[in-house]
LORO-28835 format. One line per field, with one value per residue (C-alpha): z, y, x; residue in three letters. Coordinates in steps of 0.25 Angstrom, whole numbers. Example, Ala and Ser with C-alpha at 12.3 -4.5 7.8 and 13.67 -1.06 7.14 Angstrom:
LORO-28835
w = (31:29)
v = (-18:-4)
u = (49:55)
resn = (ALA:SER)
END
This chain:
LORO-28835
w = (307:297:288:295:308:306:305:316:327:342:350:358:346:339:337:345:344:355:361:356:365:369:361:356:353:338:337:324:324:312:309:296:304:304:315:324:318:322:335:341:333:341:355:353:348:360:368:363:352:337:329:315:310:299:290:285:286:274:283:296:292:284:296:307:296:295:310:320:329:343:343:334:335:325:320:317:307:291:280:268:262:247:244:249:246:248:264:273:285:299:311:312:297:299:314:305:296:307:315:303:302:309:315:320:326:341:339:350:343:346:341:338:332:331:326:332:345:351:338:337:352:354:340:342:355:351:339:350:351:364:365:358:357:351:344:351:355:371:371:383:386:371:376:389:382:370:382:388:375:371:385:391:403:405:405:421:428:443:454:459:472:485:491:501)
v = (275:270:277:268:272:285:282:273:283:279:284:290:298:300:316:317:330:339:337:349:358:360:362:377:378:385:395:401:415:418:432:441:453:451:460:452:439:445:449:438:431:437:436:419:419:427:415:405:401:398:406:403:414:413:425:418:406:398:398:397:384:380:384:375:363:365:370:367:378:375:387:397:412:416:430:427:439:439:446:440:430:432:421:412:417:404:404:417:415:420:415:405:399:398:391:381:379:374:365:357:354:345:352:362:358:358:371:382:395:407:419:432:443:459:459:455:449:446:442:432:428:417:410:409:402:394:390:385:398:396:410:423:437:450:456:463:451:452:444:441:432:428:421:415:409:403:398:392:384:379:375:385:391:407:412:412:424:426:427:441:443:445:459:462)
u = (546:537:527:516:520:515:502:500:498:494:482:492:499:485:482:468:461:458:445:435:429:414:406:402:387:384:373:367:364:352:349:348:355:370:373:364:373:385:381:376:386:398:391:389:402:406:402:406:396:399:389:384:374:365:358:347:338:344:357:353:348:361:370:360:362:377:381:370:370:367:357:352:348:339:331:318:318:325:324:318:328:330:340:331:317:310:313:306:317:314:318:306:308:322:317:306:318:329:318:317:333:338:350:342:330:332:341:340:334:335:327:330:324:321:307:294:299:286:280:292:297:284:286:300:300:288:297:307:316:326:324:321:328:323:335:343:344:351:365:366:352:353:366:361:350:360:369:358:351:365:368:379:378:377:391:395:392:398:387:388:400:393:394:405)
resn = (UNK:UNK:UNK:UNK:UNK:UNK:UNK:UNK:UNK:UNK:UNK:UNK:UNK:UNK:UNK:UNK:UNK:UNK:UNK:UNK:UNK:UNK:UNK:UNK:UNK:UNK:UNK:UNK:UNK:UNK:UNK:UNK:UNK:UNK:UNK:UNK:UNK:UNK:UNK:UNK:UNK:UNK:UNK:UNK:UNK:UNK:UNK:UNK:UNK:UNK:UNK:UNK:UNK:UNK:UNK:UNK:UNK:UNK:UNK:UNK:UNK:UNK:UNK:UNK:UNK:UNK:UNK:UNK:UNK:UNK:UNK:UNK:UNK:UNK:UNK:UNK:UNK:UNK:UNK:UNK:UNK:UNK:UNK:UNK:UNK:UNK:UNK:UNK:UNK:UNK:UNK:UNK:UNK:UNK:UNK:UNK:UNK:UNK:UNK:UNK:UNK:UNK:UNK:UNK:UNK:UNK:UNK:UNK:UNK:UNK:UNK:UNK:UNK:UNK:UNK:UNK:UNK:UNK:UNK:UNK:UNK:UNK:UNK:UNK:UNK:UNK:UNK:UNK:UNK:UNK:UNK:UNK:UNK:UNK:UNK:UNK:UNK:UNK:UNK:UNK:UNK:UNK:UNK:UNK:UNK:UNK:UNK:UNK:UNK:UNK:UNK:UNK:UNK:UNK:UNK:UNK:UNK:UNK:UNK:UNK:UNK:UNK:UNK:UNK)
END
C-alpha cells in the first residue's frame, strides 16, 4: 500500500464523533458565605446542573463573560470589598453590572438573602428577579422555580393509588 493511501480515507471509513447529549443548563451560585456555596452547590449538582460559584462581584462578572450561565443565584448582601475599593458590590450593583453585558442581560436571576427581606423582596423583583428566597433558602421550591425558568419539568411524582 502506498503512503498516500493512507490519507485518502472514505466517508465510510472517516472517524465521526458521537453525537453530544442535551444539553445541561449552567448556573452561577454568587455569595460571600462559602457554606451557602457549597450547599446549594451540591444540591444543583445533585440534579443535574453544572454549577459555577462566584465570591464576589469582580468574579461574578468574569465568570458570566467566560461561561454564560443559564441562570444565576445571587445574595444581595457583601461585605465591603478591599481588593477592589473602588466598587461597593451587593446583589443589585452586581445586577446594574450584568444588565449592561451582553451575555448577561436577559439572564434569569434569582435573589437570595438573610437580611432585610421586606426591605429587599420588592426591588428585587422590580429589578427583574425570577424569584426571591430569604436565606435559609427552601431547596425544594428553590428548585421547582430553577426547573421551571430553565424550562425542565418538575421531577415526576406518581399520582396517589386509589383506596382498596
Amino acid at each position: 500500500m502506498s503512503p498516500g493511501a493512507l490519507l485518502s480515507l472514505t466517508p465510510q471509513t472517516d472517524i465521526i464523533p458521537a453525537a453530544p447529549g442535551p444539553r445541561v443548563p449552567k448556573i452561577l451560585v454568587v455569595d460571600d458565605n462559602v457554606v451557602i456555596l457549597k450547599t446549594i452547590s451540591l444540591k444543583l449538582k445533585a440534579e443535574g446542573y453544572e454549577v459555577r460559584t462566584a465570591m464576589d462581584g469582580t468574579t461574578a462578572v468574569s465568570c458570566v463573560r467566560r461561561d454564560r450561565p443559564d441562570l444565576i443565584i445571587l445574595d444581595i448582601n457583601f461585605p465591603p470589598d478591599t481588593a477592589h475599593a473602588c466598587i461597593s458590590w451587593n446583589g443589585f450593583t452586581i445586577l446594574d453590572w450584568l444588565r449592561r453585558i451582553d451575555e448577561a442581560r436577559d439572564t434569569p436571576i434569582i435573589f437570595i438573602t438573610s437580611g432585610e427581606s421586606a426591605k429587599f423582596r420588592q426591588r428585587a423583583l422590580e429589578a427583574g428577579a425570577v424569584a426571591f428566597f430569604e436565606k435559609p433558602v427552601n431547596h425544594e421550591e428553590m428548585m421547582n422555580v430553577i426547573r421551571h425558568t430553565v424550562g425542565e419539568p418538575p421531577p415526576y411524582s406518581p399520582p396517589d393509588a386509589p383506596a382498596i
